[in-house]
C-alpha positions in Angstrom: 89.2 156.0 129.5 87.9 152.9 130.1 85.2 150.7 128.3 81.9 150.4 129.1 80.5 148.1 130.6 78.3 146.4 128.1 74.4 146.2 128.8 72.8 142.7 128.6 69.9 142.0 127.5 66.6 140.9 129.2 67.8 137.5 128.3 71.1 137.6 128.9 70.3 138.8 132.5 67.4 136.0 132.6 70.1 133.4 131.5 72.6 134.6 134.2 70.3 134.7 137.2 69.7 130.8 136.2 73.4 130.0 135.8 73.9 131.8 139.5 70.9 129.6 140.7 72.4 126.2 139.5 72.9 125.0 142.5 68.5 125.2 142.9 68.0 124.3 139.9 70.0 121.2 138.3 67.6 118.8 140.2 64.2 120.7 139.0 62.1 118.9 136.9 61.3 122.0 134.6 64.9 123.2 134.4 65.6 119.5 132.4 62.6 120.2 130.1 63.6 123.6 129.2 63.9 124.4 125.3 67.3 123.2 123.8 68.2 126.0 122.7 67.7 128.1 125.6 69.3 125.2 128.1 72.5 125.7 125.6 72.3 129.3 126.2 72.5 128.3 130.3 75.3 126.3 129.5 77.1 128.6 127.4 77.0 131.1 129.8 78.8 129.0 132.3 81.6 128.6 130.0 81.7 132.4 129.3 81.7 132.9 133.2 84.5 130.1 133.5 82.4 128.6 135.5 84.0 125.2 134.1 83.7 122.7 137.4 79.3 122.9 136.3 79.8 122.6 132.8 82.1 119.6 132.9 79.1 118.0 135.3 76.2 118.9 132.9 78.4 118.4 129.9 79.3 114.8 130.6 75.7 113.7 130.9 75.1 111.9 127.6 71.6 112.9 128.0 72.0 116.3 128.1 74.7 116.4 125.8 72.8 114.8 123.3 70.0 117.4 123.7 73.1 120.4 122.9 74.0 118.3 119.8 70.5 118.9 118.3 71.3 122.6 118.9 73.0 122.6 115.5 73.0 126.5 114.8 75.4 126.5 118.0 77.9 123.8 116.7 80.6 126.5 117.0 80.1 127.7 120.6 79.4 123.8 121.2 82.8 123.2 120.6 84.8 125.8 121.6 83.4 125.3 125.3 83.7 121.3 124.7 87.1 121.5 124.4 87.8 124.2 126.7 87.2 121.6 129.3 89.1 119.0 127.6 91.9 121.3 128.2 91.1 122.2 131.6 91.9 118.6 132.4 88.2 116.9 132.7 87.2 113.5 130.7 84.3 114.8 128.6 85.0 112.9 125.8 85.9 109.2 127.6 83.2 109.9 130.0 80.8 110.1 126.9 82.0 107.6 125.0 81.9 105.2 128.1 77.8 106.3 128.6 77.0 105.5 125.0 79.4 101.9 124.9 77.5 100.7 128.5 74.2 102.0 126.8 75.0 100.5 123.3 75.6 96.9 124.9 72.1 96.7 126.8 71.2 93.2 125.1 67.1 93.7 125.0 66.2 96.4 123.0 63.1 96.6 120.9 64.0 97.9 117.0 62.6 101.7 117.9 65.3 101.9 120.8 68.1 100.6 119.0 67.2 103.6 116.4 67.0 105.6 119.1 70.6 104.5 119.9 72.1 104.6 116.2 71.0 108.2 116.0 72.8 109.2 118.9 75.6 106.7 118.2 75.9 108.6 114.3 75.1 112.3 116.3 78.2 112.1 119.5 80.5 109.8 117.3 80.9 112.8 114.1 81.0 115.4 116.8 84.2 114.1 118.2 85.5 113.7 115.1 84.6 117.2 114.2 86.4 118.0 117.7 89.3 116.5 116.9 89.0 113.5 119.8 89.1 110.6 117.3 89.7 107.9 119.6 86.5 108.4 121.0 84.4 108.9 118.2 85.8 105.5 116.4 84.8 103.7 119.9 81.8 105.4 120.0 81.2 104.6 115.9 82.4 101.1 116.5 79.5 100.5 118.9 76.9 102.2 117.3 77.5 99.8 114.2 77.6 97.0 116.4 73.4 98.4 117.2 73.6 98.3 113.3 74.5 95.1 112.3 71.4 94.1 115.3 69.3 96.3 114.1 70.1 94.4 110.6 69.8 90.7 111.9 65.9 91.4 112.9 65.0 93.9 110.2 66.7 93.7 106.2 65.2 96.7 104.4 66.7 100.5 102.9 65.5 102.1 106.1 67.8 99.8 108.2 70.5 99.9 105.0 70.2 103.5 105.2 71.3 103.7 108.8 74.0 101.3 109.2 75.5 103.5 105.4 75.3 106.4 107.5 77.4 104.8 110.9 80.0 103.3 108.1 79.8 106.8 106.6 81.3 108.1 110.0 83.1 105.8 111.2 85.2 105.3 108.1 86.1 108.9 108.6 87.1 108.5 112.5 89.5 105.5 111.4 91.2 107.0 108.2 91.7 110.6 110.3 93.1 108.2 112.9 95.1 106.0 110.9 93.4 102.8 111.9 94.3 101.4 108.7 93.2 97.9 108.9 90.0 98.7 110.7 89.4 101.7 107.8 89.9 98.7 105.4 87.1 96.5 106.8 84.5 99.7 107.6 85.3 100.2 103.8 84.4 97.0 102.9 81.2 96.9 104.8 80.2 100.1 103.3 80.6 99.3 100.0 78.5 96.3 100.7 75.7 98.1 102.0 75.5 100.4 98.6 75.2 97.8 96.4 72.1 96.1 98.6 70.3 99.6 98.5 71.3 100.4 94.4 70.1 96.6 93.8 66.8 97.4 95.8 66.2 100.0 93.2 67.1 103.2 95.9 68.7 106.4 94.6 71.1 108.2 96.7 73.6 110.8 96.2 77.0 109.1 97.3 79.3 112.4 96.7 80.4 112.1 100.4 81.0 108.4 100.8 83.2 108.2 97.6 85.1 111.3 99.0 85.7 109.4 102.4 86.6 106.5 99.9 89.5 109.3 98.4 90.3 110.1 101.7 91.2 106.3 102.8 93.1 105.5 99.6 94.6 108.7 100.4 96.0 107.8 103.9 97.3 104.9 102.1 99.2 106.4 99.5 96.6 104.5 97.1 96.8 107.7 95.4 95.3 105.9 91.7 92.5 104.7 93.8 92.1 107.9 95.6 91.9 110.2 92.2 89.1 107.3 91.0 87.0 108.2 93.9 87.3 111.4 94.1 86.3 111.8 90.1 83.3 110.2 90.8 82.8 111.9 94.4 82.6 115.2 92.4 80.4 113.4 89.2 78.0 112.8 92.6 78.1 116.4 93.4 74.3 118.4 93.0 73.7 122.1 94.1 71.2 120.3 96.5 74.3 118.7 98.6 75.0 120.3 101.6 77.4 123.0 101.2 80.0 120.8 104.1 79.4 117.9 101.4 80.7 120.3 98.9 83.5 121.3 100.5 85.2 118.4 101.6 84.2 116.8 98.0 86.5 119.6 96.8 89.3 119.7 98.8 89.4 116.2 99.0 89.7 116.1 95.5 91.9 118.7 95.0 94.4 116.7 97.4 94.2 113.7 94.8 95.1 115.6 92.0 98.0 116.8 93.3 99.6 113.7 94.2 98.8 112.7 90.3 100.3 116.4 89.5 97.5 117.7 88.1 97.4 121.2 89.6 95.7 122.8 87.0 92.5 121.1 88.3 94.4 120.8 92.0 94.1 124.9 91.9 90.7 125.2 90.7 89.0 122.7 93.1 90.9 124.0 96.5 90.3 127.4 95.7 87.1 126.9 95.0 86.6 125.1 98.6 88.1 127.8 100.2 85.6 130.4 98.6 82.3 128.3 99.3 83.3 127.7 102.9 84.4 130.8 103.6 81.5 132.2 102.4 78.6 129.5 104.0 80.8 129.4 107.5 82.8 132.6 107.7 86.6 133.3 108.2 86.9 131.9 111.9 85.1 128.6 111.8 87.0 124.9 111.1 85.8 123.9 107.9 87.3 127.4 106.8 90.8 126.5 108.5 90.6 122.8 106.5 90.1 124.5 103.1 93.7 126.3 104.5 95.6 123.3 105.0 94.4 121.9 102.0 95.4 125.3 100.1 99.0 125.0 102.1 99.2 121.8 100.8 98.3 122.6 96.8 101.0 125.4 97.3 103.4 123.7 98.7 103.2 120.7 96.2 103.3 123.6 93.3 106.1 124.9 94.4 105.0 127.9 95.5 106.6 127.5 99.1 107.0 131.0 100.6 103.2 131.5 100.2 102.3 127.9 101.4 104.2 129.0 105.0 101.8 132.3 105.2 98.4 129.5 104.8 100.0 127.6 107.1 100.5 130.0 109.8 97.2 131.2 109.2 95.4 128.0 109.4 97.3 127.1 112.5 96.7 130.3 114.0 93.0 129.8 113.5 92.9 126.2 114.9 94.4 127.8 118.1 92.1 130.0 118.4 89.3 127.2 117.5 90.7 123.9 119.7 93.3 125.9 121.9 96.6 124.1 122.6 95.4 120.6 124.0 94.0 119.0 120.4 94.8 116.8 117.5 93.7 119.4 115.1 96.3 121.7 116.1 99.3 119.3 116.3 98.7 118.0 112.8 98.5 121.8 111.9 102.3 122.4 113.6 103.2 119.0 111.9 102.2 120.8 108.7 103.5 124.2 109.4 107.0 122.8 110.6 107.7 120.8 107.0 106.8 123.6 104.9 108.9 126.0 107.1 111.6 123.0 106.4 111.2 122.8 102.8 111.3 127.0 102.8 114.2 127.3 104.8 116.2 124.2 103.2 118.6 126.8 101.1 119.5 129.2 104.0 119.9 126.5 106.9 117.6 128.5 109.2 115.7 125.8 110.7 114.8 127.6 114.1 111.1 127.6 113.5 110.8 124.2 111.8 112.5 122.3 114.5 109.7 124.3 117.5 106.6 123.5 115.2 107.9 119.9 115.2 109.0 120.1 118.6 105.6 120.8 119.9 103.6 118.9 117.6 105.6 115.7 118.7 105.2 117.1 122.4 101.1 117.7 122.0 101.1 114.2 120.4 102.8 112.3 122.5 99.9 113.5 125.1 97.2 112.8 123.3 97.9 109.0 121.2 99.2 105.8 122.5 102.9 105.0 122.0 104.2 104.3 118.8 101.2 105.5 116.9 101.3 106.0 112.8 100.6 109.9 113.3 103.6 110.4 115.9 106.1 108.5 113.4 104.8 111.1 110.9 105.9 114.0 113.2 109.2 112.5 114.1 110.3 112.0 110.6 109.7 115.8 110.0 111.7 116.1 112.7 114.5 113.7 111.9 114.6 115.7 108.5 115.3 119.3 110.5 118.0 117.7 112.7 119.7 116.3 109.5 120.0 119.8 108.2 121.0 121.3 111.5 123.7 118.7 112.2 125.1 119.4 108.7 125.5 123.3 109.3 127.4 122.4 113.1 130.6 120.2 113.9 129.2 118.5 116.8 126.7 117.0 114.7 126.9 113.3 115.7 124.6 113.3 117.9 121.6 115.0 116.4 122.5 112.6 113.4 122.1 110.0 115.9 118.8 110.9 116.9 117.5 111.3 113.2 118.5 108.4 112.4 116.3 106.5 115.8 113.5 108.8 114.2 113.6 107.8 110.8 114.2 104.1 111.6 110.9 104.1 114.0 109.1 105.7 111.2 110.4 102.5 108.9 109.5 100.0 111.3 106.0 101.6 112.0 104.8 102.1 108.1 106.3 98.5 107.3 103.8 97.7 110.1 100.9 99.7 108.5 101.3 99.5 105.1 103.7 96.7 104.3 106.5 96.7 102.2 105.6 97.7 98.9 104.1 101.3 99.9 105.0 104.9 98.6 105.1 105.6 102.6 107.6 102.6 103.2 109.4 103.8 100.1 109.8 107.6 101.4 110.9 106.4 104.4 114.1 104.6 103.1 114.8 107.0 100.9 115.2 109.6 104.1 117.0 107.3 105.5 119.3 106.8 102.4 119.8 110.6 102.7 121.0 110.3 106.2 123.3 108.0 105.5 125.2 110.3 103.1 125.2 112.5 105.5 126.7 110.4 108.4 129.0 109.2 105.5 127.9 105.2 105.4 127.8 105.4 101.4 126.8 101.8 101.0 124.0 101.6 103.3 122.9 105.1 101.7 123.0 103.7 98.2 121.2 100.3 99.5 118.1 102.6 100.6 118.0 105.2 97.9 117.9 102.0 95.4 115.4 100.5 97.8 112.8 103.6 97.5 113.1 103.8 94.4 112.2 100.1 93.1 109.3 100.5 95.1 108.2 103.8 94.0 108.6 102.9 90.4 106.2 99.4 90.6 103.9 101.7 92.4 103.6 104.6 90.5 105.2 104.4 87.3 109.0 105.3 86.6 108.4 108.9 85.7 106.5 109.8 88.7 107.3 112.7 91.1 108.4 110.7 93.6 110.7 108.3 91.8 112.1 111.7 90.3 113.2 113.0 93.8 114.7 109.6 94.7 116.5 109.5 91.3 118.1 113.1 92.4 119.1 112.2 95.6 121.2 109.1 94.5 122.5 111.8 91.9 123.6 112.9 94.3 125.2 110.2 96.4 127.2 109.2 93.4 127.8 112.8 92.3 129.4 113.8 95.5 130.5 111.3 97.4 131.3 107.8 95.5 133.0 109.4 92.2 130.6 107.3 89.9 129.9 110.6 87.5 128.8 108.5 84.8 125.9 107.0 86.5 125.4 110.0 88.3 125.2 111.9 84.9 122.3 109.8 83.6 120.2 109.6 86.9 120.6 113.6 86.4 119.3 113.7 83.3 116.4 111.8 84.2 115.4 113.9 87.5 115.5 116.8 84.3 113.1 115.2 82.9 110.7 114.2 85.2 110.7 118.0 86.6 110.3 119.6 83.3 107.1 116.8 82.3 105.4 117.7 85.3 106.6 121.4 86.5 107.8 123.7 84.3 111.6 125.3 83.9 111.4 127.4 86.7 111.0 124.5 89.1 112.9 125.2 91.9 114.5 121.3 92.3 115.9 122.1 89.2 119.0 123.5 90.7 120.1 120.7 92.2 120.0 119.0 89.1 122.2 121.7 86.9 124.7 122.1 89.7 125.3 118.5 90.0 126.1 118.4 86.4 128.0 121.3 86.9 129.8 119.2 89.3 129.8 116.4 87.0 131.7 117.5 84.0 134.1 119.4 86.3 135.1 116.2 87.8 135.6 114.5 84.1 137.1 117.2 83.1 134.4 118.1 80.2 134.8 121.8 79.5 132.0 122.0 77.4 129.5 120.4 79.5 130.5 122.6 82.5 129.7 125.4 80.1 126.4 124.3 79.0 124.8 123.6 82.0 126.7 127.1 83.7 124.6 128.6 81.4 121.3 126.4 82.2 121.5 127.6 86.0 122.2 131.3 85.0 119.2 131.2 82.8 116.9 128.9 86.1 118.2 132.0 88.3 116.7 134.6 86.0 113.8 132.9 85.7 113.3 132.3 89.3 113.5 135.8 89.5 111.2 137.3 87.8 109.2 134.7 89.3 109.2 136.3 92.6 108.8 139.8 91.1 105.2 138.6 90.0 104.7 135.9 92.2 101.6 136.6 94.6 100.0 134.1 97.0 96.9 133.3 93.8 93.8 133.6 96.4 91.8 136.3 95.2 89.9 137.4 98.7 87.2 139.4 96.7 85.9 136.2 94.7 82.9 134.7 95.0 82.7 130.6 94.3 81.5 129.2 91.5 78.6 127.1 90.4 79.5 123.7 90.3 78.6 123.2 86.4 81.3 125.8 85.8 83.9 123.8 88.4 82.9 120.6 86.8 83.6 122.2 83.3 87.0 123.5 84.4 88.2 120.0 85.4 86.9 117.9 82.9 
């Protein structure tokens, strides 16, 4: 039996007959001055009727489009049809960004127009970010705060302040999403700038989003002390009278910075919480839900919960499909995401199938959509390089795909040395992959040159019981372990990956087997009896514990509850 045919509405039929009479209408005088709201519902209409060709006209008239922005209880509908024509091949976005940049530059503007201009400079730039076309928005951001610093040269006061804090607000966030690291860095600095001129004018503001955007920068540049600062006093900033989007992003944010200082036990309680409250304020299919996911993938699969970090992962990637279809930033960082957890999952069994297509087609959808050689690509390709490492290690013919990881791992080198320098955690992960890929392509020296490499660098950085200088400290373990006969110095750098997993994790830590059967490996070699026996009995006693892990072990999102307030949050993590 099939489905009836649904009946519209008054409205709806009212809203049709005006989408079938475009062709009359779009020069009328009193179809431009219809309400917002209903001229969205027009235009809405034609992208539910596919009517695409129309909307791509209307759509890339920055006049009109800047009317549908003000439609803000339509966001979600604004941009599922805004980037439905992005992926039906128009130039939406460029041929915006191009209107606001020619009307941006007009040189004579009186201070009321060059408002006029911020405001929709601030309003189209933080859309496209929203949307996932970041380019744009920084270009678009870039020349609204050009209006800014203008608008500043003829008028010093908090009302000016106040706007050009709110262009750096957004166009920090287009730059760090983007990594534009040097241009972040100077956005950054003008920000900052324009906070102290409106504190020392005696104005009160509530900087819980600007710090967070601070975290977020540090972040991206593995500033990770800095990042945990800012986000502390993001969340100090935090009122139940901040928007609820504020709130979120304070949260994950911060949730994100704790984790790379391994403090999950306030990592957990801020991401969860982030999840709750967006779930709850935007529902289960909009993107600030699918953000609170990644960051909850992320928490999980830092924890060492990986199994149930894949399940978010698919799930927040399934719902950025849904969101931004196929042809979208937002997506490929998802599959970016998706493909290194299903690597870290799948390291033990060597089934790397679905690791290699998510980093297949997020290096495919990204290739599309940035310039050459750009920082996010070299992100993508290093997940990549680390699947093909695997895979060549399980096949014969492996030469070549070691070949290949090795021209991936080497661009990403070349491209964080550019972006971040030398003396970088980023740079520092980078040799150390390489310093793995050595081992395996058998060039001990140059392996044991990079591992030593990472590892100086990781331990001026962040202190020589850190997580990361722990994984490094494994890994040339291992090199020495298995492949160069130095036991004795492999023996030591064991017990010191021990103890850097048991400080921060706990003794069911799943690196830890890596550790016992390397000393296991150890004491066989030296012929020490009694140390084979002791740590046989270690691994036996990881392996039950791992178990009855995994008898218990539940993905630890509780669907049925509610957030909670923020003095309770605050409480929790102080």
């Amino acid at each position: 039996m099939s489905n009836p045919t649904p009946v519209l509405s008054l409205y709806d039929l009212s809203t049709k007959a005006v989408m079938n009479c475009y062709n009359c209408f779009k020069n009328d005088p009193d179809f431009r001055i219809l309400p917002e709201n209903i001229l969205f519902d027009v235009y809405y209409m034609f992208y539910k009727e596919n009517r695409l060709c129309h909307l791509g006209v209307e759509f890339s008239d920055l006049d009109v489009f800047a009317r549908m922005l003000r439609v803000t209880n339509k966001r979600l509908q604004l941009l599922k049809s805004f980037q439905t024509l992005m992926d039906h091949g128009t130039q939406v976005a460029m041929e915006l960004s191009n209107s606001y940049c020619i009307r941006a530059s007009k040189q004579e503007m009186i201070p009321q127009q060059k408002i006029t201009v911020i405001d929709l400079g601030i309003s189209l730039g933080g859309f496209l970010s929203e949307a996932g076309w970041f380019f744009e928005s920084e270009r678009v951001l870039s020349m609204c705060w050009s209006v800014c610093e203008k608008l500043q040269s003829c008028s010093q006061n908090c009302y000016t302040w106040r706007k050009s804090l709110e262009c750096c607000h957004k166009l920090l966030h287009a730059q760090a999403a983007y990594s534009m690291i040097e241009s972040a860095d100077l956005t950054r600095y003008q920000a900052a700038g324009l906070v102290e001129e409106l504190l020392a004018a005696g104005e009160t503001m509530n900087l819980a989003g600007l710090y967070t955007e601070f975290s977020l920068h540090s972040f991206f540049k593995s500033n990770y002390d800095e990042a945990f600062k800012c986000s502390m006093q993001a969340i100090n900033e935090l009122t139940e009278q901040c928007s609820p989007r504020v709130i979120v992003e304070t949260l994950s944010q911060a949730s994100k910075a704790c984790i790379v200082k391994r403090e999950f036990v306030k990592a957990r309680v801020l991401v969860t919480q982030a999840v709750y409250l967006a779930r709850d304020v935007y529902g289960p299919s909009h993107p600030k839900f699918a953000d609170t996911l990644l960051d909850y993938g992320f928490y999980l699969l830092n924890s060492d919960c990986v199994k149930q970090s894949v399940a978010v992962y698919e799930e927040a990637l399934a719902l950025k499909k849904v969101l931004y279809g196929q042809y979208n930033l937002h997506v490929a960082v998802a599959q970016e995401d998706l493909a290194y957890a299903l690597y870290v999952h799948e390291y033990s069994s060597g089934m790397f199938r679905l690791a290699r297509e998510n980093a297949e087609e997020a290096i495919k959808l990204m290739k599309q959509l940035l310039p050459a050689e750009h920082l996010m690509l070299a992100s993508a390709q290093r997940v990549k390089a680390l699947i093909l490492e695997e895979i060549a290690l399980d096949n014969i013919p492996g030469t070549k795909l070691l070949s290949e990881a090795e021209k991936l791992h080497k661009d990403a080198l070349r491209l964080a040395k550019l972006s971040f320098g030398e003396e970088n955690v980023q740079t520092a992960k980078h040799y150390g992959n390489l310093g793995r890929l050595y081992q395996s392509m058998r060039r001990f020296k140059d392996s044991e040159q990079m591992h030593l490499k990472a590892i100086a660098i990781k331990e001026k950085l962040v202190g020589p019981d850190d997580y990361e200088v722990g994984l490094s400290v494994g890994h040339l373990a291992s090199l020495y372990n298995y492949h160069m006969q130095e036991y004795r110095k492999a023996e030591q750098l064991y017990f010191r990956s021990i103890k850097i997993n048991l400080q921060l994790y706990s003794d069911t830590y799943s690196g830890l087997e890596y550790d016992y059967r390397g000393l296991i490996h150890v004491y066989d070699k030296l012929g020490d009896a009694d140390g084979v026996a002791e740590y046989t009995v270690m691994l036996t006693r990881w392996k039950e514990l791992r178990e009855r892990l995994a008898l218990k072990e539940s993905c630890p999102l509780s669907l049925d509850e509610c957030p909670k307030p923020l003095s309770y949050i605050k409480q929790l993590i102080a």
